[in-house]
N, C-alpha and C positions, 0 to 999 in steps of 0.2 A: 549180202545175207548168205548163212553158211545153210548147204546143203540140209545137215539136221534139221537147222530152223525152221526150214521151208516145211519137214516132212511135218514136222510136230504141231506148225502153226495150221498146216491144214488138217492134220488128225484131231485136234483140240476144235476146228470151227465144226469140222463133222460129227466129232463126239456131242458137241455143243447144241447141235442141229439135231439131235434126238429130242424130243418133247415126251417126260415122261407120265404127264398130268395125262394127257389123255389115251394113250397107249396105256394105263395099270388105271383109269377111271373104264376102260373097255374090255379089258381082260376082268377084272373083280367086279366091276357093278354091268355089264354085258351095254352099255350108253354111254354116249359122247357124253360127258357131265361138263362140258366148256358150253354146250348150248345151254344147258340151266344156268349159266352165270352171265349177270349182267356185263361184263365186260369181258368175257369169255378171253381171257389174261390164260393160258396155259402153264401156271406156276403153282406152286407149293400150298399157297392160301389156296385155292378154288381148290386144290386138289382134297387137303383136308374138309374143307365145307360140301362138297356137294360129291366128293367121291368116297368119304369115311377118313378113319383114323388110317386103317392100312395102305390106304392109296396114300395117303398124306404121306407118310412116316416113309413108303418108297420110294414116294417123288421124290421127295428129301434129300434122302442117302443116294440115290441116283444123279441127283443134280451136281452133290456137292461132288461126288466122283466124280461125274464126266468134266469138273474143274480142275479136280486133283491130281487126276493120271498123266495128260499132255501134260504139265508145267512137272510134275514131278520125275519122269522117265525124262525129260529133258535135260535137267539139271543135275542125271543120276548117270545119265550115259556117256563117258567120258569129260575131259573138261571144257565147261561151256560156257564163253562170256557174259558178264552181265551189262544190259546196255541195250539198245534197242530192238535187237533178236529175241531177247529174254520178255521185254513189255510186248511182241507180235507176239510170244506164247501164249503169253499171261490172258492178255484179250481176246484169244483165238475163239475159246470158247465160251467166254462171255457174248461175243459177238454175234457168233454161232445160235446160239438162247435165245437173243433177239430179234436175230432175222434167219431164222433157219430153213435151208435151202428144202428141206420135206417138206416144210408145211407154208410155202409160198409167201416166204418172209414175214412171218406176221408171227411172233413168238411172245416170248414172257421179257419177263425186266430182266430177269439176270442175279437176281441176289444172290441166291443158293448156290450158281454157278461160281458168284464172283467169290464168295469166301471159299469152294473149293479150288478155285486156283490161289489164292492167299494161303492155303493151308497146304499146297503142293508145293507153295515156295519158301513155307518155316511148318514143316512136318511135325517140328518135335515142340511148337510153340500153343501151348493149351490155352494163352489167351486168345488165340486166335477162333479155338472151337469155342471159348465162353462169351466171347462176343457174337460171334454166327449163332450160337443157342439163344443168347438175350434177343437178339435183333429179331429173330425168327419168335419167336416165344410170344412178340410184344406186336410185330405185324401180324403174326395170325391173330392174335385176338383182337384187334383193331379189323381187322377183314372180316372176325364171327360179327363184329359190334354192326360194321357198315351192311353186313347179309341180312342182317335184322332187322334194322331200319330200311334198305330197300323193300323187303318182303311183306311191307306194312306193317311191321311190329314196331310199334311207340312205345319205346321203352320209360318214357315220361310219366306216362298212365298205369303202368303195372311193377309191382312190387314198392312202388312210391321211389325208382330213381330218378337221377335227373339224366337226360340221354345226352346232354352238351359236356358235361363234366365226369359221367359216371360214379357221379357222387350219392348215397345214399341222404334222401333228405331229412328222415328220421334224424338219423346220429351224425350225420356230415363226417361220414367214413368215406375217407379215396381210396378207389381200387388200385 
């Protein structure tokens, strides 16, 4: 493994090992907002739900950066193989997200992180950001749907949907 490698795969696990859910849930709302969540997950959805839109929307752009910069300063910094030094970059900081050495290994899943390293290894590639926007688009509202239902709200009983299909039973409109 070449010298670079080494440097970037360990900048990407430390970059990585930043958790930005609850550092911009304690600078904007002054509280830990991982203890109001049920699985206190330190990622993008809890960050949206219980920290606002602005904590969301930071976490976000912070995550997918701390993916984007190691893999992308790698492959920008003179010429650098593709091949198992390139997948240690790749993962450094995805890895980092999940077991992040601050926060006593116990971190997030990694999504935001993982398409910012995908997107640091095809920069100019927009399906890359329209897939990361769907995926994110469609977990977070699937993580408001589950905050809802944990929180005691039965969505069964109010406004006539159905909470197993999110189908209106009126008109059997899908969301």
């Amino acid at each position: 493994m070449s010298k670079d490698a080494i440097v970037f795969t360990l900048i990407g696990y430390f970059s990585g090992s930043i958790l930005y859910a609850p550092l911009f849930g304690k600078l904007l709302k002054g509280r830990d907002i991982l203890e109001e969540s049920r699985d206190q997950n330190p990622g993008t959805a809890n960050a949206f739900m219980y920290g606002g839109f602005l904590c969301g929307i930071l976490t976000l752009c912070c995550d997918l950066v701390k993916g984007f910069f190691p893999v992308y300063l790698y492959l920008r910094i003179g010429n650098r193989p593709i091949g198992a030094e390139l997948a240690m970059v790749l993962a450094a900081p995805v890895v980092g997200h999940i077991f992040p050495v601050f926060f006593g290994f116990r971190g997030g899943k990694g999504i935001a992180t993982s398409f910012g390293s995908l997107l640091g290894l095809l920069p100019e590639t927009v399906p890359v950001l329209l897939l990361a926007g769907t995926f994110l688009f469609f977990y977070v509202c699937s993580a408001s749907k589950t905050a809802l239902l944990q929180n005691g709200t039965d969505l069964s009983h109010n406004h006539g949907f159905d909470d197993s299909a999110l189908s209106c039973k009126r008109h059997r409109i899908w969301f």
